[in-house]
C-alpha positions as a Markdown table, in Angstrom:
| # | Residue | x | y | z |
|---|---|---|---|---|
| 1 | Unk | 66.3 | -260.4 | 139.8 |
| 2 | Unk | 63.6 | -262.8 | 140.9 |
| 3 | Unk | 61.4 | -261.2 | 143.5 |
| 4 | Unk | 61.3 | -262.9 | 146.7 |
| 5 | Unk | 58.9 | -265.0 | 148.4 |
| 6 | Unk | 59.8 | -265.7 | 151.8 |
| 7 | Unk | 61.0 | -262.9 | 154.6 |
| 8 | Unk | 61.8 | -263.7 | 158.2 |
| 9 | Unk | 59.9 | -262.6 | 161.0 |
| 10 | Unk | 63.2 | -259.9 | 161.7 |
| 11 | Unk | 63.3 | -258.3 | 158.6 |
| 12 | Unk | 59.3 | -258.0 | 159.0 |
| 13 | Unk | 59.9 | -256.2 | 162.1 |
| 14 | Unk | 62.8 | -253.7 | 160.6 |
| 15 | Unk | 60.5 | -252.9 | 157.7 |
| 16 | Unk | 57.5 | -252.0 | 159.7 |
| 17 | Unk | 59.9 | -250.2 | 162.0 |
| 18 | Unk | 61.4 | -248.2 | 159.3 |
| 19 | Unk | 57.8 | -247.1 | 157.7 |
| 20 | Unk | 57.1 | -246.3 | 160.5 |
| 21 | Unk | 59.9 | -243.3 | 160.9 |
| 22 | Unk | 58.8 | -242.0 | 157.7 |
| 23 | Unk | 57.5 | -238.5 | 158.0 |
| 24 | Unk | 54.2 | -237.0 | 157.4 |
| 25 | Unk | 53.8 | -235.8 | 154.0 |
| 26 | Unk | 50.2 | -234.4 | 154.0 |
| 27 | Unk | 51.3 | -230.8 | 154.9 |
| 28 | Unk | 53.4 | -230.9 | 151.8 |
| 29 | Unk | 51.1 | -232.4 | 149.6 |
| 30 | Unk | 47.8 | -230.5 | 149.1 |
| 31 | Unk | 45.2 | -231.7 | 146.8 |
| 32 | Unk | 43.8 | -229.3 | 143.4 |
| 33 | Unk | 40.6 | -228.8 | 145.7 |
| 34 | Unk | 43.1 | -227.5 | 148.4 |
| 35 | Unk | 44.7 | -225.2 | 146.3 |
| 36 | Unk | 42.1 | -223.5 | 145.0 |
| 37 | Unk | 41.0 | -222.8 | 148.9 |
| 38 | Unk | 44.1 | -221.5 | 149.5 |
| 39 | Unk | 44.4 | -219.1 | 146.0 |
| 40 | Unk | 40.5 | -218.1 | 146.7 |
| 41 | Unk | 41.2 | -215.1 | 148.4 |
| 42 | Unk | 43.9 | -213.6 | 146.3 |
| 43 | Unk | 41.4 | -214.9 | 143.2 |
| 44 | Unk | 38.7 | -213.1 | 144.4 |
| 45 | Unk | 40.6 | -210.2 | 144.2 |
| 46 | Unk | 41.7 | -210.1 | 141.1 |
| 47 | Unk | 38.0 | -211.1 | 139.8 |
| 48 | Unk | 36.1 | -208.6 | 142.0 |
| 49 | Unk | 38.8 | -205.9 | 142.2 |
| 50 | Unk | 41.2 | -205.8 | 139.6 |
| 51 | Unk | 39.2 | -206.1 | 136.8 |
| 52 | Unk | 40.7 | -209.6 | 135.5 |
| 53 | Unk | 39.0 | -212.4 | 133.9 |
| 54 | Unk | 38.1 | -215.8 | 134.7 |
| 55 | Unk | 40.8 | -216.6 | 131.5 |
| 56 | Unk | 42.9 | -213.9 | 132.7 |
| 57 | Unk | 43.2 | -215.8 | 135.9 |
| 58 | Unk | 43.6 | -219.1 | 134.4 |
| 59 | Unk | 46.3 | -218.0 | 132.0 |
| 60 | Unk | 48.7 | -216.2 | 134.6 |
| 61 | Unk | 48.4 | -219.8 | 137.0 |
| 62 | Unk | 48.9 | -221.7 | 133.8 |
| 63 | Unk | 52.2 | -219.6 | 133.6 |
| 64 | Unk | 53.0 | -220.8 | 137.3 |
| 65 | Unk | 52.2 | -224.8 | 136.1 |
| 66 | Unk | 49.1 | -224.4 | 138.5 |
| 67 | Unk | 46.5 | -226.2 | 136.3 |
| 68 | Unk | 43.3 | -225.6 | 136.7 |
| 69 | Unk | 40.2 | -225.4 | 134.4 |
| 70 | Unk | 38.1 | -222.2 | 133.5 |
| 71 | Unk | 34.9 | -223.6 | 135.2 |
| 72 | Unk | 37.2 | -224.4 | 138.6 |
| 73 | Unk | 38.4 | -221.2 | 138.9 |
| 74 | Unk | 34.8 | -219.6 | 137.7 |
| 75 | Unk | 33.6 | -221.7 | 140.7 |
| 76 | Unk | 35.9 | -219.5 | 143.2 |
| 77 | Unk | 34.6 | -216.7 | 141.8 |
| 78 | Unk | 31.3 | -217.1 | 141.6 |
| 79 | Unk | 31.4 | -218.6 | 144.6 |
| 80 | Unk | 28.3 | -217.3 | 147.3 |
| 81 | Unk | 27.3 | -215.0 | 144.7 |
| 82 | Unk | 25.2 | -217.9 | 142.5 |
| 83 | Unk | 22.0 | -217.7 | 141.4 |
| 84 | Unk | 19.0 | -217.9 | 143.9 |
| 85 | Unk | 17.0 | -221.0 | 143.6 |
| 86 | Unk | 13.4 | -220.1 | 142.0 |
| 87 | Unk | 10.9 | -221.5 | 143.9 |
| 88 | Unk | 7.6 | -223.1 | 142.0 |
| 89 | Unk | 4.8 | -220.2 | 141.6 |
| 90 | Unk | 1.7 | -220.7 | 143.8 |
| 91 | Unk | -1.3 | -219.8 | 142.3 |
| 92 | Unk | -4.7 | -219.5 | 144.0 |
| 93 | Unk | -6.6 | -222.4 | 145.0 |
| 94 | Unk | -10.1 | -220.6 | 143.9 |
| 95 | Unk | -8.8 | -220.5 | 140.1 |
| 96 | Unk | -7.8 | -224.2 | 140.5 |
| 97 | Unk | -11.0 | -225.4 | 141.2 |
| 98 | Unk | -13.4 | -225.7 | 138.9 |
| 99 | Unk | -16.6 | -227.7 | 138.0 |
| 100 | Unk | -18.0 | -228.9 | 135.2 |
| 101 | Unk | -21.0 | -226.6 | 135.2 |
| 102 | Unk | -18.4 | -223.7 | 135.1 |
| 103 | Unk | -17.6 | -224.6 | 131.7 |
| 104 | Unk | -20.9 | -225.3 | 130.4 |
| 105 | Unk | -22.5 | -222.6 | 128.1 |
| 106 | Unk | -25.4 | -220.7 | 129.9 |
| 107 | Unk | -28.9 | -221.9 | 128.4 |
């Protein structure tokens, strides 16, 4: 069937009309990010609580077709709990300055 190349200004109308009447899907379609929001609580849990592993975690949502990687899930977990950023060591200006006669040998 060839496809068609010329639509009236009616049939226009009844498809916009009829897209238009389509329901909302975004409550029923929630993104991997969405889902892991949603599990983080009950994840945290299991991490934190009830002694269960990063891999333990990813193997029983595997079982549930709920794919997600290792590091995602580590993520959750490790979530507020990361490392604390080191900040650069100041050192004292005094030792930071010196001359050229300081390193001169005595005479």
């Amino acid at each position: 069937m060839a496809a068609r190349n010329v639509f009236t200004q009616q049939e226009l109308d009844e498809a916009r009309r009829k897209l238009e009447n389509l329901p909302d899907l975004t409550p029923q379609r929630i993104t991997r990010e969405g889902a892991l929001e949603n599990l983080k609580d009950t994840i945290l849990v299991l991490a934190k609580e009830k002694g269960y592993t990063v891999a333990d975690i990813k193997s029983a949502l595997d079982a549930m077709n709920f794919r997600f990687s290792e590091k995602a899930i580590s993520a959750v977990v490790n979530e507020g709990s990361g490392k604390k950023k080191r900040s650069q060591r100041k050192s004292d200006p005094a030792q930071q300055k010196t001359t050229s006669q300081d390193n001169q040998p005595l005479s």
